[in-house]
C-alpha positions as a LaTeX table, in Angstrom:
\begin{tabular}{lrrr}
\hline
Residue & $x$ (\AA) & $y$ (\AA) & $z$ (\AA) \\
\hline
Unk1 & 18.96 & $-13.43$ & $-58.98$ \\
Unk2 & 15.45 & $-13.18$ & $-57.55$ \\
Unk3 & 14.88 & $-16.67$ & $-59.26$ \\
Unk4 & 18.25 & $-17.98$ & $-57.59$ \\
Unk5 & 16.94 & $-16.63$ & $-54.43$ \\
Unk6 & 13.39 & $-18.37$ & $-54.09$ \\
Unk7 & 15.17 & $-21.55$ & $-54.92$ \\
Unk8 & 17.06 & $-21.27$ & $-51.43$ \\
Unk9 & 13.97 & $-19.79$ & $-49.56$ \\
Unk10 & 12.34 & $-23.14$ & $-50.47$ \\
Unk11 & 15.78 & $-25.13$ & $-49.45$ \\
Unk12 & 16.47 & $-23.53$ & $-46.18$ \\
Unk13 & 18.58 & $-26.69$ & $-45.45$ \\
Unk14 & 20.72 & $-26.20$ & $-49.01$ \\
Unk15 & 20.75 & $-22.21$ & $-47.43$ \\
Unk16 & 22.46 & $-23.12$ & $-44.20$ \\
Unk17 & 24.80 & $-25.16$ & $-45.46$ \\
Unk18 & 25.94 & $-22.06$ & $-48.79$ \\
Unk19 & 25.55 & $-19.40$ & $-45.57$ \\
Unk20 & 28.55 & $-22.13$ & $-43.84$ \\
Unk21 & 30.31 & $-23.12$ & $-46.25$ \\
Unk22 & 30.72 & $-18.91$ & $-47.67$ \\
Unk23 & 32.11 & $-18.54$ & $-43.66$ \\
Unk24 & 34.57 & $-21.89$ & $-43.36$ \\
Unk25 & 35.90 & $-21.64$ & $-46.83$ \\
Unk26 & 37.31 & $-18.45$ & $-46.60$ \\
Unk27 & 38.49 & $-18.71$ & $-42.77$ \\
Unk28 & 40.01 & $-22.08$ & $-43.91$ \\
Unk29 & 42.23 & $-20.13$ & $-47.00$ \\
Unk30 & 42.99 & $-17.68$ & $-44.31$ \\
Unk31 & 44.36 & $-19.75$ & $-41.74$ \\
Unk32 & 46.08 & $-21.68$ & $-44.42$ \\
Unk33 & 47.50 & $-18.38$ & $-46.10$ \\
Unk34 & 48.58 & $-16.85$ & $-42.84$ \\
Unk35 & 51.04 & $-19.70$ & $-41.81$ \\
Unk36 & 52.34 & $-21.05$ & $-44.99$ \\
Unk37 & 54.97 & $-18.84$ & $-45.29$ \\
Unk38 & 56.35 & $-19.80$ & $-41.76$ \\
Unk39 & 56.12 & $-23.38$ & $-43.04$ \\
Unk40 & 57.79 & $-22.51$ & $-46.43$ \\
Unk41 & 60.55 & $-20.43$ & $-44.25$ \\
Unk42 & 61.05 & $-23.61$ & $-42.23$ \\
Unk43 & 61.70 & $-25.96$ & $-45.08$ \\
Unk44 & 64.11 & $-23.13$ & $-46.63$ \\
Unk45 & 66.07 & $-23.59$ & $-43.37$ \\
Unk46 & 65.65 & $-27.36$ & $-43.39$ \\
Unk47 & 67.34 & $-27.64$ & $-46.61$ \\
Unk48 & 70.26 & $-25.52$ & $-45.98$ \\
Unk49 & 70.84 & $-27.51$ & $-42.42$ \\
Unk50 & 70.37 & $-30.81$ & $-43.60$ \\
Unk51 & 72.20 & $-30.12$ & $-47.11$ \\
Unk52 & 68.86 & $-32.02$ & $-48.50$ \\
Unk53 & 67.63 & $-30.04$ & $-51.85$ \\
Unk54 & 64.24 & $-31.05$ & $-51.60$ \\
Unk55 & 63.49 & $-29.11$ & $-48.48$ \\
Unk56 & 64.86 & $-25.90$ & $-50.80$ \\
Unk57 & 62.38 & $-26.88$ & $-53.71$ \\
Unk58 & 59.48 & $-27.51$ & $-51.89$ \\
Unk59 & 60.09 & $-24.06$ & $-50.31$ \\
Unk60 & 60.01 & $-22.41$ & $-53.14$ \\
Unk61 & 56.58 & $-24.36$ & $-54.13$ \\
Unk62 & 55.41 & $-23.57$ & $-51.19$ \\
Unk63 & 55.81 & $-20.01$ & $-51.32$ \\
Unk64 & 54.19 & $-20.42$ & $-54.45$ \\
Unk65 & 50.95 & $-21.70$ & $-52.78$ \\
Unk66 & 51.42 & $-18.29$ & $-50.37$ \\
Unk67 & 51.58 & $-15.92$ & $-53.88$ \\
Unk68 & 48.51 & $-17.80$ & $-55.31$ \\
Unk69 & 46.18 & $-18.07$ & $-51.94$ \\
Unk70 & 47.25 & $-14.63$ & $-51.17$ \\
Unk71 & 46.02 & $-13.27$ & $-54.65$ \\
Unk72 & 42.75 & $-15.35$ & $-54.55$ \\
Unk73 & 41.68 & $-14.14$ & $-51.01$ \\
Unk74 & 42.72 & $-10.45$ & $-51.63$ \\
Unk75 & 40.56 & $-10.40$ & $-55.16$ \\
Unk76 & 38.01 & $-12.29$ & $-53.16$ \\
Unk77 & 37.83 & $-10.01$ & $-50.20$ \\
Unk78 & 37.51 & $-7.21$ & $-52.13$ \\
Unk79 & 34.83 & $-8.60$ & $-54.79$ \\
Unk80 & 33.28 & $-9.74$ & $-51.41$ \\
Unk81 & 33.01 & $-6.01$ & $-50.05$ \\
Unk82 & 32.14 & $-4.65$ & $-53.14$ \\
Unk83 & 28.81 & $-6.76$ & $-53.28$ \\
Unk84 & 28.27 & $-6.25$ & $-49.59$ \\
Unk85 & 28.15 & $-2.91$ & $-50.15$ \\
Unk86 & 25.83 & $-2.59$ & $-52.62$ \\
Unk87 & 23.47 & $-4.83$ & $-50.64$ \\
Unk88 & 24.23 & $-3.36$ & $-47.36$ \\
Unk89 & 26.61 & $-0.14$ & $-47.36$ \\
Unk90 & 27.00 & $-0.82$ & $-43.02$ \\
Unk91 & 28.85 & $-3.91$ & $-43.19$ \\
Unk92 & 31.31 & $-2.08$ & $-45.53$ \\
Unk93 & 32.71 & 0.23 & $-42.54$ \\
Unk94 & 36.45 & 1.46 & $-42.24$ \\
Unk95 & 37.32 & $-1.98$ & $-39.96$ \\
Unk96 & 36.71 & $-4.02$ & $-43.13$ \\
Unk97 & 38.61 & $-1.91$ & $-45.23$ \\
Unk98 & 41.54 & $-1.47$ & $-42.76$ \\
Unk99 & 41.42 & $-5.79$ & $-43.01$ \\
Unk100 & 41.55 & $-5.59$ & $-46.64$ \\
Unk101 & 44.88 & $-3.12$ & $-46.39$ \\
Unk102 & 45.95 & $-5.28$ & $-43.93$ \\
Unk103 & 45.78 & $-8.38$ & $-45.99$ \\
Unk104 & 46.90 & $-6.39$ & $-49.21$ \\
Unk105 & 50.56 & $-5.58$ & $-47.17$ \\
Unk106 & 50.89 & $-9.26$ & $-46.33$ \\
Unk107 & 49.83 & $-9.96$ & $-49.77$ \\
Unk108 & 52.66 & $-7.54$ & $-51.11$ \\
Unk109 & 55.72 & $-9.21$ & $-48.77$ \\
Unk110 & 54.35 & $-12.83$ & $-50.02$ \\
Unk111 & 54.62 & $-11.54$ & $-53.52$ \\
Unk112 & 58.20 & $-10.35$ & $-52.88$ \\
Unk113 & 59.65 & $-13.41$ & $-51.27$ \\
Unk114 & 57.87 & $-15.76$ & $-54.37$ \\
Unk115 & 59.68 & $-13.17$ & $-57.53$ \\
Unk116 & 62.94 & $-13.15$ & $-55.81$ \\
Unk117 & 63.25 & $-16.70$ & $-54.43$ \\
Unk118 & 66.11 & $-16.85$ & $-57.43$ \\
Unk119 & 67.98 & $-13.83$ & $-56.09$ \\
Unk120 & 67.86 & $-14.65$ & $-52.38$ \\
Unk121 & 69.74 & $-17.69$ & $-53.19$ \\
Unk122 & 72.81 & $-16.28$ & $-52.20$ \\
Unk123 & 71.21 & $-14.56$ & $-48.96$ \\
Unk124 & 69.50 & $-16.92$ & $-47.15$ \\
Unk125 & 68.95 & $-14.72$ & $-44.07$ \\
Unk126 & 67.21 & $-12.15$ & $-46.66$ \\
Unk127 & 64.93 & $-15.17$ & $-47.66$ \\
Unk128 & 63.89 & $-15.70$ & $-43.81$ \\
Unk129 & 63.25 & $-12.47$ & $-42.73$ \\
Unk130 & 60.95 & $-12.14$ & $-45.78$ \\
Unk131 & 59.21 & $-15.11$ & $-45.39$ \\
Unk132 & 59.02 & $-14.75$ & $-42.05$ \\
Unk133 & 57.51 & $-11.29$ & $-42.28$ \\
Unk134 & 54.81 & $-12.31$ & $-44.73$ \\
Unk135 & 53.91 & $-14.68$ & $-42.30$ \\
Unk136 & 53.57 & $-12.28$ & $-39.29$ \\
Unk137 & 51.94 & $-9.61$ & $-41.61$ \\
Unk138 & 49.04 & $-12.27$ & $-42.85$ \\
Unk139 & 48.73 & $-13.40$ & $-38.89$ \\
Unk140 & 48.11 & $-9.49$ & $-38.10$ \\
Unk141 & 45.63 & $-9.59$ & $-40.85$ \\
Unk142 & 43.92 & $-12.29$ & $-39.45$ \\
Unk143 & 44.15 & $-11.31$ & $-36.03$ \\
Unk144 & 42.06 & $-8.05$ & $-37.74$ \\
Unk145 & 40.06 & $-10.13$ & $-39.88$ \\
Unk146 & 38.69 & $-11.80$ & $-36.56$ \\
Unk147 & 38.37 & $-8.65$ & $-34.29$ \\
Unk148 & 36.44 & $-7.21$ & $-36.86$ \\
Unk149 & 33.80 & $-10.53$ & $-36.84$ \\
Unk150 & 33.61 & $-10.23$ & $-32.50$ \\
Unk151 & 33.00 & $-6.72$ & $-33.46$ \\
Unk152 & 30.21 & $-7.08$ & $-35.22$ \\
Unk153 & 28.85 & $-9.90$ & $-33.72$ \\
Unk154 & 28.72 & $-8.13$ & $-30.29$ \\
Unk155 & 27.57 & $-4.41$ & $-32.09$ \\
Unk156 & 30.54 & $-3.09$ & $-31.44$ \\
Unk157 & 31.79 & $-0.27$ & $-33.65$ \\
Unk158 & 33.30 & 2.86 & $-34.40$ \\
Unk159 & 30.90 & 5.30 & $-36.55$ \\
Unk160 & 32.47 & 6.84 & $-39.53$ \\
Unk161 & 32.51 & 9.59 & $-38.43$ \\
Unk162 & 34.64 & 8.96 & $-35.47$ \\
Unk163 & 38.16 & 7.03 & $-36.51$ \\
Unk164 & 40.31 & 8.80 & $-33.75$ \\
Unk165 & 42.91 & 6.86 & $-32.08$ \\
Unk166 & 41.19 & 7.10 & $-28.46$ \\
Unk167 & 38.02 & 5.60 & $-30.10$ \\
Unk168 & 39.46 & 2.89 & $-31.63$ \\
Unk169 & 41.57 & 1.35 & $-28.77$ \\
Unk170 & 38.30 & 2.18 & $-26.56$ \\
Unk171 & 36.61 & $-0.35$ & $-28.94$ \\
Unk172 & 39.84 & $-2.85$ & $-28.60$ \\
Unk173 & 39.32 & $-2.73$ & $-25.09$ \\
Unk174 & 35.84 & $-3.51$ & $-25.37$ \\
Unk175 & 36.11 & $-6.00$ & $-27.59$ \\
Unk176 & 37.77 & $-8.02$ & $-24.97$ \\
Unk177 & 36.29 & $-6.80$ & $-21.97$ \\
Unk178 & 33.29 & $-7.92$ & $-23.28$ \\
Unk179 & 34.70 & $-11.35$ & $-23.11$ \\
Unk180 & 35.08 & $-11.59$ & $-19.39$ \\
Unk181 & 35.12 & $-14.93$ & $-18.08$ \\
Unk182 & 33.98 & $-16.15$ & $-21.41$ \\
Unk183 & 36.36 & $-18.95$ & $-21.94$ \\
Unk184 & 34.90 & $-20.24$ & $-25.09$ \\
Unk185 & 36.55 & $-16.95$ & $-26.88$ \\
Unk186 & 40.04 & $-17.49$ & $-24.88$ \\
Unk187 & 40.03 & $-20.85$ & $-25.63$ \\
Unk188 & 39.75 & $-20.41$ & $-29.63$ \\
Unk189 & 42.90 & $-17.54$ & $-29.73$ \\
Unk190 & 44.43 & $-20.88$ & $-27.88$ \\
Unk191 & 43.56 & $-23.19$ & $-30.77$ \\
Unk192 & 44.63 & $-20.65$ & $-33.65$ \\
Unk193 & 48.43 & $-21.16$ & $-33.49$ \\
Unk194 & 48.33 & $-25.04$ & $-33.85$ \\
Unk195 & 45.28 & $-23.96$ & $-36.49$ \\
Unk196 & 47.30 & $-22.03$ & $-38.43$ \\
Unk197 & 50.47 & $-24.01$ & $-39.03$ \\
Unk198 & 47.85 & $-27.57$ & $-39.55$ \\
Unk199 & 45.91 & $-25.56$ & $-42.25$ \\
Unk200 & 48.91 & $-24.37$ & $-43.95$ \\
Unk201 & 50.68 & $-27.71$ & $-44.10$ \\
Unk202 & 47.65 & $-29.99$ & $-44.82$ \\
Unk203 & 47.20 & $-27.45$ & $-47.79$ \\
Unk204 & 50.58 & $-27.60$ & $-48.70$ \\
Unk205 & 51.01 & $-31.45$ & $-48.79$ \\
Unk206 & 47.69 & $-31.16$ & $-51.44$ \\
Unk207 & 49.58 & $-28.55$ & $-53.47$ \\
Unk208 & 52.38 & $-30.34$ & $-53.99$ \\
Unk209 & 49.95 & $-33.48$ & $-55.39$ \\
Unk210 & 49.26 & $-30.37$ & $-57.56$ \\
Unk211 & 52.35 & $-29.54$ & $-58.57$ \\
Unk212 & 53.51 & $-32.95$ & $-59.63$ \\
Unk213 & 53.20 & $-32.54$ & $-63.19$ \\
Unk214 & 53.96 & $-29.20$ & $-63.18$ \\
Unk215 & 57.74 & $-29.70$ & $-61.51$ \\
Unk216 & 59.22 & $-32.78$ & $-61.99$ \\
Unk217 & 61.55 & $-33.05$ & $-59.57$ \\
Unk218 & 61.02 & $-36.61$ & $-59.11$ \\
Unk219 & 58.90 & $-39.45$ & $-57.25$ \\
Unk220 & 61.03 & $-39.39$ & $-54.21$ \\
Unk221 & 60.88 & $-35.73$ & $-53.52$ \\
Unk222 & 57.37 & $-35.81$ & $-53.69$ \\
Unk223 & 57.00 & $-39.25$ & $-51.24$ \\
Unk224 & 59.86 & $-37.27$ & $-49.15$ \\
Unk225 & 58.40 & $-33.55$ & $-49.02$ \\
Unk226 & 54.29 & $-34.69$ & $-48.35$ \\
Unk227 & 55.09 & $-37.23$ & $-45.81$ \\
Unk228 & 57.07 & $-33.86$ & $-44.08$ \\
Unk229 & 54.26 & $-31.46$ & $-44.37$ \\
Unk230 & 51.51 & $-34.89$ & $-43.44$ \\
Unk231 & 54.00 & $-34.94$ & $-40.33$ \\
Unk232 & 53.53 & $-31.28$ & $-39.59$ \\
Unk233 & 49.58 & $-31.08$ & $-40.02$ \\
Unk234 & 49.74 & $-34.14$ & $-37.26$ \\
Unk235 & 51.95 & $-32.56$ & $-34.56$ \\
Unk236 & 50.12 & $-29.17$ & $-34.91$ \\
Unk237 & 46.40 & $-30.80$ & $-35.02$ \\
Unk238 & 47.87 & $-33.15$ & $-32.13$ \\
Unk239 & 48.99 & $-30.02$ & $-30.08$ \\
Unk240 & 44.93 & $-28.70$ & $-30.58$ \\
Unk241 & 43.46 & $-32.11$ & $-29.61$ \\
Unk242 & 45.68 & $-31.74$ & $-26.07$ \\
Unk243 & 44.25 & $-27.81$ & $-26.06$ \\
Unk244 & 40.69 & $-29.45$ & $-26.54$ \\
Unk245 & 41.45 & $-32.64$ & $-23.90$ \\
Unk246 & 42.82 & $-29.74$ & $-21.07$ \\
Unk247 & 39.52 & $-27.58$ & $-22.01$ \\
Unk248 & 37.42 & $-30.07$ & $-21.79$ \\
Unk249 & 38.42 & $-31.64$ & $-18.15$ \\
Unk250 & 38.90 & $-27.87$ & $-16.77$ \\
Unk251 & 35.64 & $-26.45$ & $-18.23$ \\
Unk252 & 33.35 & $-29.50$ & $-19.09$ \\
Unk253 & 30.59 & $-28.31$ & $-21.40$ \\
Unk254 & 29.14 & $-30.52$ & $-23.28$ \\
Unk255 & 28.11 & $-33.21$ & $-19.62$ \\
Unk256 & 26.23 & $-30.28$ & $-18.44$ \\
Unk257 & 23.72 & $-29.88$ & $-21.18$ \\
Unk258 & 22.81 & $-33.37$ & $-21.13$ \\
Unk259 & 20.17 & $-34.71$ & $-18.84$ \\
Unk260 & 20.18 & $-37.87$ & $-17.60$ \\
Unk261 & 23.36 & $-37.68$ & $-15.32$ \\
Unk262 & 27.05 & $-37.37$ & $-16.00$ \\
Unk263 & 27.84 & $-40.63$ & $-17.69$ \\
Unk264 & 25.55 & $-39.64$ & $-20.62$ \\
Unk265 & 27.61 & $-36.61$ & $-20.71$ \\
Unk266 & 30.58 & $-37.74$ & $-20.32$ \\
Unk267 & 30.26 & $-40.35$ & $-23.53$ \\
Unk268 & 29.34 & $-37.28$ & $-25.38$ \\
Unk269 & 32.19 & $-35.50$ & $-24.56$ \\
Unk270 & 34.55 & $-38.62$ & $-24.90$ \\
Unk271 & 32.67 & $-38.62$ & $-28.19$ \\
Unk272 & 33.53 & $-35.16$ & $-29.38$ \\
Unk273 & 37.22 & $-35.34$ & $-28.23$ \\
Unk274 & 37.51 & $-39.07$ & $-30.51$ \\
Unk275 & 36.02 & $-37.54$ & $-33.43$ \\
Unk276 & 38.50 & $-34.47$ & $-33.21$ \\
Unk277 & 41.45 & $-37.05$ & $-33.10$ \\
Unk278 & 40.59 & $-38.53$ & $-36.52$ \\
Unk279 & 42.15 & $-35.52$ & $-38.88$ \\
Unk280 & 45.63 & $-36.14$ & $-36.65$ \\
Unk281 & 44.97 & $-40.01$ & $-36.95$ \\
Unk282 & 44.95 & $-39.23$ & $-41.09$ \\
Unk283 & 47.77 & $-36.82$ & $-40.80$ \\
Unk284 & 49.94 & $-39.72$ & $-39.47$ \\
Unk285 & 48.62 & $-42.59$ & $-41.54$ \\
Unk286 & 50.01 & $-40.31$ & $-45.00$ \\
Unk287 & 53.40 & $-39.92$ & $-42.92$ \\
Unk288 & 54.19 & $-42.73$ & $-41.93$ \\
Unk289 & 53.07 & $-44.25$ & $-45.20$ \\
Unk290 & 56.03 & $-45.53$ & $-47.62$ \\
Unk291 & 54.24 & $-43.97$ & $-50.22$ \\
Unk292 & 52.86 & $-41.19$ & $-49.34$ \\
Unk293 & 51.62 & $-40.01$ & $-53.10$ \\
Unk294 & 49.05 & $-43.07$ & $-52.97$ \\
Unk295 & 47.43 & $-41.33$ & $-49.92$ \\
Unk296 & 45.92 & $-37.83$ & $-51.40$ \\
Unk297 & 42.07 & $-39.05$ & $-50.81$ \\
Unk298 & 43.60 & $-39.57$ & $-46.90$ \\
Unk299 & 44.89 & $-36.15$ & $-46.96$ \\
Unk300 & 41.76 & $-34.01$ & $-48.58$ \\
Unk301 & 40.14 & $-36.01$ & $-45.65$ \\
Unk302 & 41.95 & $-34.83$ & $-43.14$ \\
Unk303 & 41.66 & $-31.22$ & $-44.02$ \\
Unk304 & 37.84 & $-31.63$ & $-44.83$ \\
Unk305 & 37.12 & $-33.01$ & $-41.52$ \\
Unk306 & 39.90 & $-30.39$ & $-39.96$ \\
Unk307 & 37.72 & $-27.70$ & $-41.49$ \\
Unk308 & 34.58 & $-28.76$ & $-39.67$ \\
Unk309 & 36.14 & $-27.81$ & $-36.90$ \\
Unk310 & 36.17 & $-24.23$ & $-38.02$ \\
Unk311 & 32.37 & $-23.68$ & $-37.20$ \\
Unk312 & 32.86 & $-24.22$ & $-33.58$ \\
Unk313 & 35.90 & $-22.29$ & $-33.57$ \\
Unk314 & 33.94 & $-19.70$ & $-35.50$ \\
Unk315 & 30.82 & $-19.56$ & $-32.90$ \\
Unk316 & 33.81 & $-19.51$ & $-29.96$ \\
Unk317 & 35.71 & $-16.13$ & $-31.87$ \\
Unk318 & 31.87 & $-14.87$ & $-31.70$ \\
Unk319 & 30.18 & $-16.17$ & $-28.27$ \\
Unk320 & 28.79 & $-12.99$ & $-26.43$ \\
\hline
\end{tabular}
């Protein structure tokens, strides 16, 4: 460990980029996690509406993906707070531990609506309000999950010895009243709706690549059922470019911090918005393709450059 850690010391560059990649990774899963069961519930309904089976099977691999990620990210979590706590018992207070519950519950409806997709057959409204819970449960989670980081970015927190109600909606209160006119922090809960449901379908289309061999339920189900979740990650991540293209003509940032007059600033900023439009620009390209299963390079694309996006939106959730 000591040898592993001397390595890195001498590689602060390789460091940064572990330290990031430990904080998108996870937040990526998350997102992902916390809206595929909305997504899954939606092509449930889809099938039964437009009498089309494949929207019913890719359901049912989709909450699939929600059992799985939810697993991973509640053994990781709590492996995660484990070692934190042997390096550094602080960051191991109750607001972690009341995320991990939090995530276990959500974990515990996902796990329900994947064993008794079979059973629900017969009750479809059963199968939506399940799905549909496991979905708000893992955005409540989340919500948690990302209090808690403000929290401790901004030294906010409860002592142990002081988990009363009053306390703790004193330091919800705070937590946003600290905020104030800080729009950076308004304008990321803004983006994580459209993040949510563009993480959880871009992931989805890539699981189903997955699941090819797995269920063979034929080449046009596949070309059919990516193209619809491609076509999903593209209206949500297009909904989050018009968030970023409002933001950015109401509260300009980046023309400010850029001598040499506005236009230099405003080609950055036209700059920043173009990049952001590529993952959408993907998104539609595997669509609108007639074969979508040649595309999954253009889809691990989108969501890699989709999860760059994550460290601003990370440094917003956290801006003093």
């Amino acid at each position: 460990m000591k040898a592993i850690q001397e390595f890195l010391a001498a590689w602060p560059v390789l460091w940064t980029l572990l330290e990031t990649l430990c904080v998108l990774i996870p937040m990526a899963a998350m997102l992902a996690y916390s809206g595929i069961g909305f997504v899954s519930t939606l092509a449930g309904i889809l099938g039964r509406v437009r009498k089309r089976a494949s929207f019913g099977k890719c359901a049912h691999q989709l909450a699939l993906l929600g059992f799985v990620l939810g697993w991973l990210l509640l053994i990781g979590a709590r492996v995660w707070l484990f070692l934190a706590r042997m390096d550094n018992p602080a960051i191991c207070a109750w607001m972690t531990e009341a995320c991990w519950f939090l995530l276990a519950g959500s974990v515990l409806v996902a796990s329900l609506y994947y064993a008794l997709w079979k059973h629900m057959s017969k009750y479809p409204a059963t199968a939506v309000i399940l799905g549909v819970s496991g979905g708000l449960a893992a955005c409540v989670a989340l919500f948690a999950a990302l209090v808690t980081m403000r929290c401790y970015a901004l030294g906010l927190q409860v002592s142990p010895a002081g988990k009363n109600l009053s306390e703790i909606v004193t330091l919800f209160l705070k937590t946003f009243a600290a905020s104030g006119n800080n729009m950076p922090f308004w304008n990321a809960l803004w983006y994580t709706p459209a993040l949510i449901v563009a993480f959880a379908a871009g992931l989805g289309s890539l699981w189903l690549f997955a699941r090819r061999r797995r269920d063979d339920f034929g080449r046009d189900h596949y070309n059919t059922m990516i193209a619809w979740c491609a076509r999903l990650s593209r209206n949500a991540w297009g909904l989050l470019w018009m968030l970023l293209l409002v933001f950015s003509i109401f509260q300009p940032r980046l023309s400010s911090d850029i001598p040499g007059g506005i236009w230099p600033g405003l080609a950055a900023e036209t700059a920043y918005l173009l990049f952001w439009a590529i993952p959408a620009l993907l998104w539609a390209f595997a669509g609108r393709s007639a074969v979508p299963l040649r595309h999954a390079m253009t889809l691990l694309a989108a969501l890699c450059l989709a999860g760059t996006f994550l460290v601003p939106y990370y440094l917003e959730i956290c801006a003093g």
